[in-house]
C-alpha positions as CSV (number, residue, x, y, z in Angstrom):
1,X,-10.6,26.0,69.3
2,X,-10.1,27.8,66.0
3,X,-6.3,28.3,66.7
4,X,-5.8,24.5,67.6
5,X,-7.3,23.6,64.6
6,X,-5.3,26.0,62.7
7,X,-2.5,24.8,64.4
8,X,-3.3,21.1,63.7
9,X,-3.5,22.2,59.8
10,X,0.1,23.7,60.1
11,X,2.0,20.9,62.0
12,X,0.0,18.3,59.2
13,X,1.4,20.9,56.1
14,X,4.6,20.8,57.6
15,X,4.7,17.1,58.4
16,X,3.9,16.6,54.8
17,X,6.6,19.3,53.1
18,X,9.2,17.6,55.5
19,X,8.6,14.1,54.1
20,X,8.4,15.2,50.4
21,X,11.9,16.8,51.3
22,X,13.3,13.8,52.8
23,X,12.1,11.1,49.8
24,X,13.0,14.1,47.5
25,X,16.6,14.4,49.1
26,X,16.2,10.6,49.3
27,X,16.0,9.9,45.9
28,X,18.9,12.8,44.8
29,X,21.3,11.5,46.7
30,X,20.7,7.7,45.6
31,X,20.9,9.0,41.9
32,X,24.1,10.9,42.6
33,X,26.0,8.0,44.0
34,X,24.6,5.7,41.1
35,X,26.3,8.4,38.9
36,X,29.3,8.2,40.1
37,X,29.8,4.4,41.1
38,X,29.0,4.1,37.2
39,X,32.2,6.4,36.7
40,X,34.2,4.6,39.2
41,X,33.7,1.3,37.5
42,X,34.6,3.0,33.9
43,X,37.9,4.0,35.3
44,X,39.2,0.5,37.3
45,X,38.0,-0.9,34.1
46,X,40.7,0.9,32.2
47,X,43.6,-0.9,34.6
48,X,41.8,-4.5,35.7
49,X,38.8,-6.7,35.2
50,X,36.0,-6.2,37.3
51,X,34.9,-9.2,39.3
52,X,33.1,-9.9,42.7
53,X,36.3,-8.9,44.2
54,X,36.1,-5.5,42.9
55,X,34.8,-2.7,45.9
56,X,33.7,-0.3,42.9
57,X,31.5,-3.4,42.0
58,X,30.4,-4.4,45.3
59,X,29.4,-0.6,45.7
60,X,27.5,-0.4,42.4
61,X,25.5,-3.7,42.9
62,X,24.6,-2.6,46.4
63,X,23.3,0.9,45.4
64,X,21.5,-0.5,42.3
65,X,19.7,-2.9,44.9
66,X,18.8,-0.1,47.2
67,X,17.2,2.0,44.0
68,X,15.4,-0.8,42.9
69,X,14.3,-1.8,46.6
70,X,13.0,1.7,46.6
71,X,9.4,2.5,47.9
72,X,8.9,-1.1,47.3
73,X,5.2,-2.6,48.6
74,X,4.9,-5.4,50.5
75,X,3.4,-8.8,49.8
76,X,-0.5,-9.0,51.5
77,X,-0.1,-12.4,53.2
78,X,-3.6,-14.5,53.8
79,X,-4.2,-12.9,57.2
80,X,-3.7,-9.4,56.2
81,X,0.1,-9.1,56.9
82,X,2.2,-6.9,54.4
83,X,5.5,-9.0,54.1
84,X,8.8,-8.0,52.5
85,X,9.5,-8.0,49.0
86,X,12.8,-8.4,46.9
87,X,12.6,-6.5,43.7
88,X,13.4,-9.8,41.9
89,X,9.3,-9.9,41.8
90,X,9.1,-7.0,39.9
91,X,12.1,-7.6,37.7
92,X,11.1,-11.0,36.9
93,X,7.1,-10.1,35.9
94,X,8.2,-6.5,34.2
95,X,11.5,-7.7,32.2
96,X,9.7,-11.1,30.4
97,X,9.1,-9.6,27.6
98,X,12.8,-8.9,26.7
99,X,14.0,-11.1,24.0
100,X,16.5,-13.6,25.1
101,X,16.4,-13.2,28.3
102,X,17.9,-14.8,31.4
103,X,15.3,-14.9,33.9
104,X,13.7,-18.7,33.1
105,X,17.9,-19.4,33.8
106,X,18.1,-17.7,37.3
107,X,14.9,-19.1,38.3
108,X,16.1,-22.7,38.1
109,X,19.4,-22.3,39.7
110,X,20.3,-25.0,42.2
111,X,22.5,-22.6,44.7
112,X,20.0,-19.8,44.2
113,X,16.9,-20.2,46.7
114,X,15.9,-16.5,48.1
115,X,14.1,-13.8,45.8
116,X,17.2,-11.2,47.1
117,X,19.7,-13.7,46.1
118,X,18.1,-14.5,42.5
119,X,17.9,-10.6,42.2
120,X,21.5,-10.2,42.6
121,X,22.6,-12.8,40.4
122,X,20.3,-10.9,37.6
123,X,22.0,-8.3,38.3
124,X,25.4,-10.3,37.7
125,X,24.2,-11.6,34.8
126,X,22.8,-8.6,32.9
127,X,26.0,-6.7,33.1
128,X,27.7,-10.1,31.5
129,X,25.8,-10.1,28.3
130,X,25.8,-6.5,28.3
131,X,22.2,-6.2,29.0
132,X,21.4,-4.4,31.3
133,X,20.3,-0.7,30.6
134,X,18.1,-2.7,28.1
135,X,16.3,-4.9,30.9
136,X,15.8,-1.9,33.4
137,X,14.2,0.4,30.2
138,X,12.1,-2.4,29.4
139,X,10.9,-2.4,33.2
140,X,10.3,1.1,33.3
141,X,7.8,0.7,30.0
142,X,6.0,-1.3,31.8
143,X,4.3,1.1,33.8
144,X,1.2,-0.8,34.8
145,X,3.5,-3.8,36.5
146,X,5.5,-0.6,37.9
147,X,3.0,1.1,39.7
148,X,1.2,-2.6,41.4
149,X,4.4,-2.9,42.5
150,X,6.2,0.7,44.3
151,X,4.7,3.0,46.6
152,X,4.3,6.6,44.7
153,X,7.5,8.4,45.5
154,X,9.3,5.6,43.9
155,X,12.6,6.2,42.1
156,X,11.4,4.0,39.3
157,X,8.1,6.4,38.9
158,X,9.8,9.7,38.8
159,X,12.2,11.7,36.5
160,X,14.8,10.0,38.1
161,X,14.2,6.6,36.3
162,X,15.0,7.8,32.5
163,X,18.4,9.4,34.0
164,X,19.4,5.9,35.6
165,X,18.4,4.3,32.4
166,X,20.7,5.8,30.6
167,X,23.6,6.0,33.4
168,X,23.5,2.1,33.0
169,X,23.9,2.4,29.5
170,X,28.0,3.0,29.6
171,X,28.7,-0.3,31.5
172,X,27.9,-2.2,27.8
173,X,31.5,-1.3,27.6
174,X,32.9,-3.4,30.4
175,X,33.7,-6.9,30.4
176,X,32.6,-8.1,33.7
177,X,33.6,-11.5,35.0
178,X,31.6,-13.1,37.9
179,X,30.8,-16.1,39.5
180,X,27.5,-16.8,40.7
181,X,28.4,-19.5,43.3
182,X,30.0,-17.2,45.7
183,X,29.5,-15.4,48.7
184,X,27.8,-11.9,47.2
185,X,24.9,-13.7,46.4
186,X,24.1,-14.6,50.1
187,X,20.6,-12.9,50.0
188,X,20.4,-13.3,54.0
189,X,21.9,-10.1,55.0
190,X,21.0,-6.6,52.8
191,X,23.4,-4.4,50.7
192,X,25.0,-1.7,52.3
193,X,26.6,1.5,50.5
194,X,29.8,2.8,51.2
195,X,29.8,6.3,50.7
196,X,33.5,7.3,51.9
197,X,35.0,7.2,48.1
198,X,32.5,9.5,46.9
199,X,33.1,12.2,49.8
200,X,35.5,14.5,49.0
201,X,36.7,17.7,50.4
202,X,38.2,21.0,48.5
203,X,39.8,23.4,50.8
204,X,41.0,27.0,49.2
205,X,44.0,28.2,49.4
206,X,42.4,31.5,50.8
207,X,41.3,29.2,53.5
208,X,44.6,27.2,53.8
209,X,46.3,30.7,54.5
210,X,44.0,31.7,57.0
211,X,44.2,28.6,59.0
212,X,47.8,29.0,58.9
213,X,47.6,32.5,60.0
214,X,45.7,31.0,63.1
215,X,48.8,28.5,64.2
216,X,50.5,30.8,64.1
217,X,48.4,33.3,66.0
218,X,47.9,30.9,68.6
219,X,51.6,29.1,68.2
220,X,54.5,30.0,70.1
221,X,56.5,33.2,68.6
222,X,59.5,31.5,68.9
223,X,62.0,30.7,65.7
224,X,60.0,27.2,65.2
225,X,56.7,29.3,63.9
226,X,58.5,31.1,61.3
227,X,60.6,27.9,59.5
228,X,60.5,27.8,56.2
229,X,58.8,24.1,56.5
230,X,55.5,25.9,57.8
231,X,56.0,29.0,54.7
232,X,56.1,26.2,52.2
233,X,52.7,24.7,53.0
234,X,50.9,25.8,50.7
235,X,53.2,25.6,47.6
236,X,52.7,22.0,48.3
237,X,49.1,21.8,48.4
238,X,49.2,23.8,45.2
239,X,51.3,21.2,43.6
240,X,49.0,18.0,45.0
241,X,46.1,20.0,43.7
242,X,48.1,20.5,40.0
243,X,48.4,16.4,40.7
244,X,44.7,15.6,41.7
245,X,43.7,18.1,38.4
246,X,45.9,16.1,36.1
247,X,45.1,12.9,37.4
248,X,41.2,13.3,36.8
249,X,41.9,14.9,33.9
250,X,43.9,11.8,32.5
251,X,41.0,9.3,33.8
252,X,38.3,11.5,31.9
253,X,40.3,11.4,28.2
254,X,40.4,7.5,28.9
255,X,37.1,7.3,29.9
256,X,36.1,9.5,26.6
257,X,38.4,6.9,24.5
258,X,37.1,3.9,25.6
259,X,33.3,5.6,24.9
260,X,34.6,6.8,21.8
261,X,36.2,2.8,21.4
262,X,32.5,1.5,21.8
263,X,30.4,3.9,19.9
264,X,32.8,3.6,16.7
265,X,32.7,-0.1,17.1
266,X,28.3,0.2,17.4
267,X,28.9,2.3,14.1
268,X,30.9,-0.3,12.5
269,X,28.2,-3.0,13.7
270,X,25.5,-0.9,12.4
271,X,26.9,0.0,8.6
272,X,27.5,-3.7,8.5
273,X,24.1,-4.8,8.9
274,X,23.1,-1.5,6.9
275,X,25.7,-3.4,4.1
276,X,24.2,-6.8,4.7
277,X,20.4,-4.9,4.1
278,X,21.3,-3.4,1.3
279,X,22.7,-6.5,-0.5
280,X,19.5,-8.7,0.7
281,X,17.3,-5.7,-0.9
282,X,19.4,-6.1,-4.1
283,X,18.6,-9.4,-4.1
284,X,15.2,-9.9,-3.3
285,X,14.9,-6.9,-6.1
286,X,16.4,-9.1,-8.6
287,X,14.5,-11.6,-7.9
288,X,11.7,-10.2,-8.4
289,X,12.7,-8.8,-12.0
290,X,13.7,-12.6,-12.9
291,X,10.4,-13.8,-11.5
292,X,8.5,-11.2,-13.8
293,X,10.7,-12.0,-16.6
294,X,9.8,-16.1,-16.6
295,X,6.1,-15.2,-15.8
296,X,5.8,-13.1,-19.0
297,X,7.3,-16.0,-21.1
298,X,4.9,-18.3,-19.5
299,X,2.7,-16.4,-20.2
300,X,3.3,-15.7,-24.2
301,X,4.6,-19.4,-24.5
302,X,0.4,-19.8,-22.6
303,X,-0.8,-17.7,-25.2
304,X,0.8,-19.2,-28.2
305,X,-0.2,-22.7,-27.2
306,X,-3.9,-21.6,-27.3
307,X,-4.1,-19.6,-30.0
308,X,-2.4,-23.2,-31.3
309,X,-5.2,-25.3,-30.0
310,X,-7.8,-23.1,-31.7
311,X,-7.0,-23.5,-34.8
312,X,-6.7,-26.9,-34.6
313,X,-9.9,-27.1,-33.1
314,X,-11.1,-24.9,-36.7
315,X,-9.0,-27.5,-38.6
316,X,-10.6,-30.6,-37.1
317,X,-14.2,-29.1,-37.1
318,X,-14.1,-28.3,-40.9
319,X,-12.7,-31.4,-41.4
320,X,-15.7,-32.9,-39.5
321,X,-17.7,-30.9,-41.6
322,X,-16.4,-32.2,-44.7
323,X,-16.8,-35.8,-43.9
324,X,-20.4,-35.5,-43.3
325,X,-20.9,-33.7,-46.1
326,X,-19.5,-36.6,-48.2
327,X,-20.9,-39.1,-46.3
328,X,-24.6,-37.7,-47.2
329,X,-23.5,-37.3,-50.7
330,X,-22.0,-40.5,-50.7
331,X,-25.5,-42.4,-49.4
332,X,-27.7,-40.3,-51.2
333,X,-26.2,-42.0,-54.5
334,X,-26.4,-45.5,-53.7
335,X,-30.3,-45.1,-53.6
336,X,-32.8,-44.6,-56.6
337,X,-34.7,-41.3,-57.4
338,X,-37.8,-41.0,-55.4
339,X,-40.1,-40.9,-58.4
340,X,-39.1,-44.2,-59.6
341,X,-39.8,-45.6,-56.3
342,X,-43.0,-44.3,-56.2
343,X,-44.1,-45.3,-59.3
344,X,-43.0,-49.1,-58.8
345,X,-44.4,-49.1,-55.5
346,X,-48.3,-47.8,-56.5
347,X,-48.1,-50.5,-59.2
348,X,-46.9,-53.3,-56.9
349,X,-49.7,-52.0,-54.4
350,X,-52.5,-52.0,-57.1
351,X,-51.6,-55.6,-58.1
352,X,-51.6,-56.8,-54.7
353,X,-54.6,-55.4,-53.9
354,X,-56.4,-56.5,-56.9
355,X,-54.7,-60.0,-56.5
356,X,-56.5,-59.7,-52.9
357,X,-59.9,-58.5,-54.0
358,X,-60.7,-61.5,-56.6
359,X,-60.3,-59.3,-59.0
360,X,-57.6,-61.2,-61.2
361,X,-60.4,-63.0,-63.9
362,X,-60.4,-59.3,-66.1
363,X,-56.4,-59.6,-67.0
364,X,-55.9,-62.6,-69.3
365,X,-52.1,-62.8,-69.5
366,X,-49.6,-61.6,-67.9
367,X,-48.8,-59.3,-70.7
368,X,-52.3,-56.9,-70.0
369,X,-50.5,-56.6,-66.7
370,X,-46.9,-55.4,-68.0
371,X,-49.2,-52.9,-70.4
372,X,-51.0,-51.3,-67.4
373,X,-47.7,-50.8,-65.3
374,X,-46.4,-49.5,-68.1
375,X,-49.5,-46.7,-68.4
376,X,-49.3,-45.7,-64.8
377,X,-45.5,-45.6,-65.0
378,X,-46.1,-42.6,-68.2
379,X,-49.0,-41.1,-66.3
380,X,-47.1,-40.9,-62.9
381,X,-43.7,-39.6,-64.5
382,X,-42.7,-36.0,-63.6
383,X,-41.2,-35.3,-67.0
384,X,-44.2,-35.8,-68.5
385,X,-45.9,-33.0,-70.8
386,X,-49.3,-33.7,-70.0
387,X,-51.1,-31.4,-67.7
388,X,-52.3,-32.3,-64.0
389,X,-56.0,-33.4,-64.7
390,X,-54.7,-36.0,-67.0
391,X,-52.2,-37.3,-64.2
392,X,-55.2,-37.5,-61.6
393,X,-57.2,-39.5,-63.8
394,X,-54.9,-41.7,-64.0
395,X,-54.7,-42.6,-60.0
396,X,-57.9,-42.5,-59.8
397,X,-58.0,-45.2,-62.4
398,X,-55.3,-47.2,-60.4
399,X,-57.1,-46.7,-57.6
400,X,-60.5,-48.0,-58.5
401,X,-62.5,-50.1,-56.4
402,X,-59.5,-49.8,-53.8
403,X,-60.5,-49.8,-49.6
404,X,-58.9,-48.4,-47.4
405,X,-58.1,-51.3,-45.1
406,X,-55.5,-51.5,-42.4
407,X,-54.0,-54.8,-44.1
408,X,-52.3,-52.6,-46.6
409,X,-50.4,-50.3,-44.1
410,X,-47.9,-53.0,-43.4
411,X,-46.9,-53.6,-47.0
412,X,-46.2,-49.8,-47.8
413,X,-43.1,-49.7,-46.0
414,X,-41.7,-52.7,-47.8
415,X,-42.8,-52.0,-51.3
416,X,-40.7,-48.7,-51.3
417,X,-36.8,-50.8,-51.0
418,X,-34.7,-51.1,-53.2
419,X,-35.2,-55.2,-52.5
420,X,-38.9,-55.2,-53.4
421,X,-38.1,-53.2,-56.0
422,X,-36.1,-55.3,-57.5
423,X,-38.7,-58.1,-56.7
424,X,-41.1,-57.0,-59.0
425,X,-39.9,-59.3,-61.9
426,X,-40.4,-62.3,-60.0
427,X,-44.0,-61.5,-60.2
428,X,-44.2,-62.4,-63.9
429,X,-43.3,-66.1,-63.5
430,X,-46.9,-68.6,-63.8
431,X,-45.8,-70.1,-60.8
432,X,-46.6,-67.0,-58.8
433,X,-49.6,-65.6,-60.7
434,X,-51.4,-69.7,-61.5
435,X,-53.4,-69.0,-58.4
436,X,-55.4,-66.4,-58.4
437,X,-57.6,-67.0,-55.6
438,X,-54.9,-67.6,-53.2
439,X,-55.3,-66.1,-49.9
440,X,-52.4,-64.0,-48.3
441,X,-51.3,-65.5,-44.9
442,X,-49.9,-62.7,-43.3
443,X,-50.0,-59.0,-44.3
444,X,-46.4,-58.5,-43.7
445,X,-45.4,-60.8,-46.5
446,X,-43.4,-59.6,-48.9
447,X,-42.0,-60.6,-52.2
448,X,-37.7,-62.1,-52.5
């Protein structure tokens, strides 16, 4: 039992080593003939355009299809079926975030219904505008999308898929010319590679000898073995060989020209837009400068205009200043001195209120009443000499017999004008003063 099992262990192991060889091998020899249908197409691109016509291009398209198709899952159908796939589904989820790219256009062409056939008029496409090395990289980034999509063992998740890359990077210098409403774009039948130009067999001429040695050997020894036809074999070989050497030779310097043609004409592109850079950097640089420039005089011209309004603003608020100032000197000087008021208005107020008080029988004329004013006026005067017990003797005498009623409140106010100032010598007319025992009517009244 134990030696079964080993055995089983072995057969699995080798099983397993055999079918790592194979994709291995697989995947080697698919990268080999990409490399050199590239090189193919370089050099019939030197003599003629390269159109659907072209067996270098059929070749090429059908091995890029087969690399792409490698290791490829299947589509899980609704029952559980796995059902072909066409790499268009990948290409077209994996490559949308290319700028400017083409595959909203394939997907609503008329004459293009099948996945294969919209994957092979990408391809067609691509290689028109030059494109694309750039969409397979892009794909290849994509590694998520990559690995929902191929089996492990894929091309496109190995080493391999930087290589192809950048093999499909010399076609940007082909012009390709297709159209897309022909027959290569029949996506009911698959691609299949012819591998008969890329086989090619070297013989020695150590081994050319030898085999000649053997006609002979096994020839007749007449005089027809030993023509000089049959010695000169070899010198002819030599001399295609010579041909073959020069020929590839010749195809090699063209293909390094027309690579040498491109990448001087991508350095020509590129130190233009350096040129173009530099000139936009100048100018955003000088605008800048112009832009500090006018905001420093807008500033200072800012500054300038305040500094302006401020001392305005000091000019109008001492001129402000001023005018009140005059105003109140101008007002205070159209009124009388505040002792003179006061003495004319105690007089008028102790002549009312003795007028009120039935007190007018102890002045006989009019003149008694001028005399007494006239006392008050010199007792009440702040010039006076006389010292401050005299001057309270005085009010008191003004003030003799006086109430304090409420009646008199109202006259105060009015006895202190200029107007009932002025008044007072309407008092001294006998119209007035021939009634003594008149009543006031209203406490308000004052003399015009």
């Amino acid at each position: 039992m134990a030696s079964l099992s080993l055995g089983g262990l072995n057969v699995s192991a080798r099983r397993k080593s055999v079918q790592s060889r194979n994709a291995a091998v697989e995947r080697r020899n698919l990268i080999t003939v990409c490399r050199f249908s590239v090189k193919t197409l370089i050099d019939r691109s030197c003599f003629e355009t390269i159109d659907d016509s072209s067996p270098e291009f059929n070749n090429f398209a059908a091995i890029l299809e087969q690399i792409l198709s490698h290791r490829l899952k299947g589509q899980i159908t609704w029952f559980g079926y796995e059902s072909p796939r066409s790499f268009w589904d990948y290409i077209r989820i994996a490559c949308r975030k290319v700028s400017h790219n083409c595959i909203c256009s394939i997907e609503n062409m008329e004459n293009v219904s099948s996945s294969r056939a919209k994957g092979r008029a990408w391809i067609r496409v691509a290689l028109m505008e030059k494109h694309l090395s750039e969409y397979i990289s892009a794909a290849l980034r994509d590694f998520k999308t990559t690995r929902r999509f191929y089996e492990d063992g894929a091309i496109v998740l190995g080493e391999e898929a930087n290589m192809l890359a950048g093999m499909l990077l010399g076609l940007n210098a082909i012009d390709f010319s297709f159209c897309l409403k022909g027959e290569g774009l029949d996506g009911n039948f698959p691609a299949v590679i012819d591998y008969t130009p890329y086989l090619k067999f070297t013989q020695s001429s150590d081994s050319i000898s030898s085999d000649e040695e053997e006609l002979r050997t096994l020839g007749s020894s007449g005089s027809e073995s030993s023509t000089p036809e049959n010695i000169g074999r070899p010198f002819i070989m030599d001399e295609n060989n010579w041909y073959n050497k020069c020929k590839r030779v010749e195809q090699k310097y063209r293909l390094t020209l027309e690579q040498k043609g491109y990448l001087e004409e991508l350095v020509r592109l590129r130190e233009t837009q350096l040129a173009e850079s530099v000139s936009q950097n100048k100018l955003l640089l000088q605008r800048i400068e112009d832009m500090d420039l006018a905001h420093k005089m807008e500033k200072e011209q800012l500054e300038y205009i305040i500094v302006e309004l401020q001392d305005q603003l000091t000019v109008l608020k001492n001129n402000d200043l001023r005018s009140r100032q005059e105003l109140t000197t101008h007002l205070t000087n159209q009124w009388p001195s505040l002792g003179a008021l006061d003495v004319h208005a105690v007089a008028l107020d102790t002549l009312l209120y003795r007028k009120h008080s039935q007190q007018w029988d102890d002045f006989q004329s009019l003149d008694q009443l001028s005399a007494e004013v006239s006392l008050s006026q010199t007792s009440l005067d702040p010039g006076n000499s006389q010292d401050g017990d005299g001057k309270q003797d005085g009010l008191n005498l003004l003030s003799e017999g006086k109430e304090d009623t409420p009646s008199l409140l109202g006259l105060c106010g009015s006895l202190t004008s200029v107007a009932s100032y002025k008044s007072l010598t309407s008092l001294k007319s006998s119209e007035y003063l021939a009634s003594p025992t008149a009543e006031m009517t209203s406490p308000g009244l004052t003399p015009s």
